[in-house]
Structures are given as structure tokens and as C-alpha cells.
N, C-alpha and C positions, 0 to 999 in steps of 0.2 A: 759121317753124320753132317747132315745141310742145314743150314738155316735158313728162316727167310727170307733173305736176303739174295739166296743163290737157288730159289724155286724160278721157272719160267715165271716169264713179265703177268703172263695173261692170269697164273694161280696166286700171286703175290695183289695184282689188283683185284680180283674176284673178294678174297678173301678180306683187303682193305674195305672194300665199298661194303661187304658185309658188318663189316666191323660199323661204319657210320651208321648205316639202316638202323641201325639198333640203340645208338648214341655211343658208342666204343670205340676205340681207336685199335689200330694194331699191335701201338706200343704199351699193351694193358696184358698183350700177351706173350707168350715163349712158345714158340715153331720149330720145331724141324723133323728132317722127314729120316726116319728108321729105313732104307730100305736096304733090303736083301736079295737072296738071290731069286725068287720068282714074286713077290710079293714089298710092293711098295706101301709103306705104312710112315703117316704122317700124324706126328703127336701135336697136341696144343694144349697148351697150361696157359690159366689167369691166374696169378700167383695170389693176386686180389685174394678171390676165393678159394685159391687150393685144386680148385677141378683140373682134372686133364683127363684128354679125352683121346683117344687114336682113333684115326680113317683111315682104313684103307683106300687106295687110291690106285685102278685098276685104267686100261686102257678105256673102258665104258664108266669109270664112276669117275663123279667129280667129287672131290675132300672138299672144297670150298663149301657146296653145297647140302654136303651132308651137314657139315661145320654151320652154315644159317639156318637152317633149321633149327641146331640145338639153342642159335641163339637164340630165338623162335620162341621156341619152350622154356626158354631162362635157365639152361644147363649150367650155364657159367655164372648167375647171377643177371643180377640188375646191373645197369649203366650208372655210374655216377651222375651224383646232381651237380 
């Protein structure tokens, strides 16, 4: 199991900058990625709120982006004030 911290540069930024768009930071959350043998699967929990949430993350899908979207919709709540 990976953390954050050991995803490629490019999913660890995607994922930060999503975190700002929103007012959030990264460290509001817990990452890491499940993956298995055919099937790469990446969890994310706001402890904040309890949510967690898994992407899959295939050679065509991007987890970051399915990940702003939810933040999009307020999956994981609001941003702090």
C-alpha cells in the first residue's frame, strides 16, 4: 500500500492543485492507492468528514480527476473558513 507521497510527481500535483481550487489542502486528506493485480484502485478519506471515497485509476482514467469533480459536488464537504 502507497501513500501519497510515493504516487508519480504528475498524480500527487494534479491532485494538490485540486485540493486548492476548492479551498483544501492535501493535508485535510489520507491517500493511498489499493492496487492489485489487474486493477489499480486509489482510496481517499477527509477524516474531517468521515468520507472516503475509491477511483479506480486505469491507463485511460485519471483518479485525480474523477477525485475534483467530487470535490465539485461537495462529496467531502465544504472547505474550512
Amino acid at each position: 500500500m502507497a501513500t501519497l507521497e510515493a504516487f508519480p510527481t504528475a498524480e500527487r500535483d494534479a491532485f494538490t492543485s485540486a485540493c486548492r481550487r476548492y479551498g483544501l489542502i492535501a493535508a485535510d486528506f489520507s491517500v493511498w492507492d489499493m492496487t492489485e493485480k489487474q486493477v489499480r484502485l486509489v482510496s481517499v478519506l477527509r477524516p474531517e468528514t468521515g468520507t472516503l471515497m475509491h477511483y479506480a485509476a486505469g491507463s485511460r482514467d485519471s483518479w485525480s480527476t474523477k477525485f475534483e469533480h467530487d470535490l465539485a459536488i461537495r462529496v467531502f464537504g465544504d472547505a474550512p473558513e
